[in-house]
N, C-alpha and C positions, 0 to 999 in steps of 0.2 A: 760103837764098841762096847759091850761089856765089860762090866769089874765084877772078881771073882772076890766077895766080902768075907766069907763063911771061914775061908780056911785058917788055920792059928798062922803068924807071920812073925817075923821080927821091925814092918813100920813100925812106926811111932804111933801116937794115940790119936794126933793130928789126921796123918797121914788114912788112918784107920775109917776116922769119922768123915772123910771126906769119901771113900771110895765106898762107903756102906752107904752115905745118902745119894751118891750116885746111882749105884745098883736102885736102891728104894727108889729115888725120882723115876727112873727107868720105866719101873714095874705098878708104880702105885700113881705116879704123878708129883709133880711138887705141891699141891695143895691136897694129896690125898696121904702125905709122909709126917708125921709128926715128930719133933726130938726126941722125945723118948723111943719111939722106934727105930731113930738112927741109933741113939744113942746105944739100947741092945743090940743091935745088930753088928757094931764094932766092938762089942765087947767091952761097952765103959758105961759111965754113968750121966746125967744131964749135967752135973756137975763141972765132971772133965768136959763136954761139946762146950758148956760157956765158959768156960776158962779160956778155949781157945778161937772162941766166933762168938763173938757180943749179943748175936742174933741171931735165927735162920736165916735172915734176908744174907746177912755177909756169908754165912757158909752157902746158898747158891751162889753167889757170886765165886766163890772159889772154888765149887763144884764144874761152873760155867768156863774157866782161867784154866783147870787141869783139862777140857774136853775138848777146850782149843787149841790150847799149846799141847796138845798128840799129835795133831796135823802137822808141825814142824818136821818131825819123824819120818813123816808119812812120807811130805814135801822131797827129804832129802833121800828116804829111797829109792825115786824115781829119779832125781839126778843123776846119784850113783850107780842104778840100772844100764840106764839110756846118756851117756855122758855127750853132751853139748847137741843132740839129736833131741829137737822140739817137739817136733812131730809126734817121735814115739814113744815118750813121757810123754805129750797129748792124749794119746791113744792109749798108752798104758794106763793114764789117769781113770780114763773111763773106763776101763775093764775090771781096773780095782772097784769102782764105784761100784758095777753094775754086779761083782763077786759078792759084795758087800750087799745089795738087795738082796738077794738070793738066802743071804742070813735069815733066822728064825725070827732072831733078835732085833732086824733092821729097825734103825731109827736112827736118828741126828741129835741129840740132844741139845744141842743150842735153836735148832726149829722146833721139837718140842717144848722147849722154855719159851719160845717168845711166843709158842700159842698161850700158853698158861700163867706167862704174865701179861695182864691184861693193863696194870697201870703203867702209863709211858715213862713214869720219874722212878718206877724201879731202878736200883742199882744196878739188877741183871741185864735189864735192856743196854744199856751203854757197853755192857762185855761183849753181847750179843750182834751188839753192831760192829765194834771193833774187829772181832773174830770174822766175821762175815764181808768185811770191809778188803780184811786184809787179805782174803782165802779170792775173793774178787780179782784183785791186783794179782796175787798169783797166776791166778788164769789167764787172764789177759795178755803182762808178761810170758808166757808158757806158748799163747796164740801167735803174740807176734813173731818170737825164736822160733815156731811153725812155720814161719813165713803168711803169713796169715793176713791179708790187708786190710780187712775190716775185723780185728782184734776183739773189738770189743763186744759188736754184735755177735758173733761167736763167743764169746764169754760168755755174755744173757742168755744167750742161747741154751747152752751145755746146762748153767744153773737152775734156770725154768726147769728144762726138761730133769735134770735130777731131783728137783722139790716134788715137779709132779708124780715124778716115779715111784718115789717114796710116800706121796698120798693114795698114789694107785696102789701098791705095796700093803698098807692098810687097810684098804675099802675091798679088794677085791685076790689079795691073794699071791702068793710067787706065781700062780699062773695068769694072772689077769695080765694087764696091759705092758704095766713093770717087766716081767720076762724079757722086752724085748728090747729094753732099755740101752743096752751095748750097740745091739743094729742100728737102731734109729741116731743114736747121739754120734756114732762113728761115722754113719752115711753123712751127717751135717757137717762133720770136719771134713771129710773128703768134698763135698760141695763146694763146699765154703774158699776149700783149696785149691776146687778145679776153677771156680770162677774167679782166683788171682790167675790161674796158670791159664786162661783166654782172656784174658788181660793183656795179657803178656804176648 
């Protein structure tokens, strides 16, 4: 998801400098963005950033807390699309995904952070996990209300294949292998589905 930084607003100064080192991590990287570039970029001074983040390291981490907690959002528009139907909030999950490759802008920014933090005791890391922890347990949940018998391997499944989408996305392009990222991730939930329903 992008953040649009540039334009005048009425956030707060906070609110300012966390959506400007967003957009910068995005575009430059977190070890190629420095304070004073966030700092102009929300329109304040290095001053106000440390008044309100002791650090850099703490404003990634809060950088990392706002790009998580959007997925909540996300979560509950597919609830309210497809109500108590797993299945197709399953299905709609990945169509939103594979809409979202097709972006210019595609990236993940909690998978770009944990390439780019390299030390394990970063703060970032534990956000990182959490957030990814818990987006896990969604899907799995989501698989089982699919009626899904093996839950979870379909979970890993969908995940792999959306990380790798999005490194194919990178290396090779919206038309490279990524394109067909909706077909292949849907064919595996219908497999996946068909071999509870010969089960059966």
């Amino acid at each position: 998801m992008t953040t649009d930084t540039c334009k005048p607003s009425r956030r707060s100064p906070r609110d300012r400098i966390v959506a400007a080192a967003r957009d910068l991590f995005r575009r430059h990287g977190i070890r190629g963005t420095g304070v004073d570039a966030i700092a102009d970029a929300a329109g304040s001074n290095k001053m106000t950033l440390y008044r309100h983040f002791n650090s850099k390291d703490e404003l990634i981490v809060e950088c990392l807390r706002h790009a998580g907690m959007e997925m909540d959002h996300f979560w509950r528009e597919l609830e309210d699309a497809y109500p108590g139907d797993g299945m197709e909030q399953l299905r709609a999950w990945v169509r939103r995904i594979a809409e979202h490759l097709g972006d210019d802008n595609c990236h993940c920014e909690l998978m770009n952070a944990a390439v780019q933090l390299t030390d394990e005791d970063h703060p970032g890391r534990s956000v990182i996990r959490m957030f990814k922890d818990a987006q896990r347990d969604r899907v799995v949940g989501l698989c089982r209300r699919a009626g899904i018998a093996d839950a979870d391997l379909l979970c890993d499944t969908l995940l792999l294949l959306i990380e790798g989408a999005r490194a194919a996305q990178q290396s090779s392009g919206a038309e490279g292998p990524s394109a067909r990222f909706a077909e292949i991730a849907d064919a595996a939930i219908l497999s996946f589905a068909g071999s509870r329903a010969a089960l059966e």
